[in-house]
N, C-alpha and C positions, 0 to 999 in steps of 0.2 A: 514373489509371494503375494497372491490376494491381499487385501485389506482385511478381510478375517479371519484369514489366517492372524496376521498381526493382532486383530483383537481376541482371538481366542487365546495364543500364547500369551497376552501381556494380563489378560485375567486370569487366569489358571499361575500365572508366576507370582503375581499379587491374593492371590485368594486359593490355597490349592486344595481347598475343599471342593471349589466349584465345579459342575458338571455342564457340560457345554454338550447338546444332543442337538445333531441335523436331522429332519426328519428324508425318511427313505421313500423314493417317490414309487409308489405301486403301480399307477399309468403312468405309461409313456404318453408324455406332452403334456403332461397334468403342467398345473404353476403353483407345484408345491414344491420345486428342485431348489430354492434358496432361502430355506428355512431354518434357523439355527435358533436354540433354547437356551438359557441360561439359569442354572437356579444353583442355588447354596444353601447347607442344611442349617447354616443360621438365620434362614430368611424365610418367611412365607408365602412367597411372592417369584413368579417366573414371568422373565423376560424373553420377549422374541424381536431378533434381528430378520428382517429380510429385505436380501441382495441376489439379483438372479445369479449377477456374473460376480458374488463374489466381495465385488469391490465400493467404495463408498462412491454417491452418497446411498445410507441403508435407511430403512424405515424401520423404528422402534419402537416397540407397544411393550406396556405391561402391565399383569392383573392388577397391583398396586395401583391404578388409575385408569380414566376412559384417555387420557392422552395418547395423541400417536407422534413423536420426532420422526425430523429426520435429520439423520447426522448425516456431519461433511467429511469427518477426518477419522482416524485411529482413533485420535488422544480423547475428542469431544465421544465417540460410542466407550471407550473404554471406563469415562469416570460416569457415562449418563446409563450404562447397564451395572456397575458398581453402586451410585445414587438409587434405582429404581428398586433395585434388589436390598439396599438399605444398609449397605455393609457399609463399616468406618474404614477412612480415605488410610491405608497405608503409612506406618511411620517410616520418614525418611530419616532413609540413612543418613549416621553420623559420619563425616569427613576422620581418615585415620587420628589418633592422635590428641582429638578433642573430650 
């Protein structure tokens, strides 16, 4: 499994309102083939990953600022397009019992 693959499931599992859209390349050889969007209808703000092949590390921009990342891992793109898009971090689960 690609790396974002990883990050698009583990956003969409934490936020499942999110829409996660790769853009579809109309020239062949263009270098617009690893382009993926993120945006959620609580947020006003769209995020873009790109990875040609895919895998980290990816470069992340979003309208929310002129910043550009570049993330290393799943876990750092996952909470830094969650941040950007400005959604609140997940509550974690309770252990059974507690």
């Amino acid at each position: 499994m690609r790396d974002i693959d990883q990050i698009e499931s583990t956003l969409v599992a934490l936020y499942p309102a999110l829409k996660v859209t790769r853009l579809k390349v109309v020239h062949p050889g263009a270098d617009d083939d690893g382009l993926w969007f993120f945006t959620h209808p609580a947020s006003r703000f769209e995020v873009q990953l790109e990875a040609a092949a895919g895998n980290c590390p990816l470069l992340l921009e979003s309208d929310s600022d002129n910043q550009r990342l570049v993330v290393t891992t799943v876990q750092e793109a996952v909470e830094s397009v969650a941040a950007k898009l400005g959604l609140a971090p997940p509550r974690e689960m309770s252990a059974p019992g507690r």
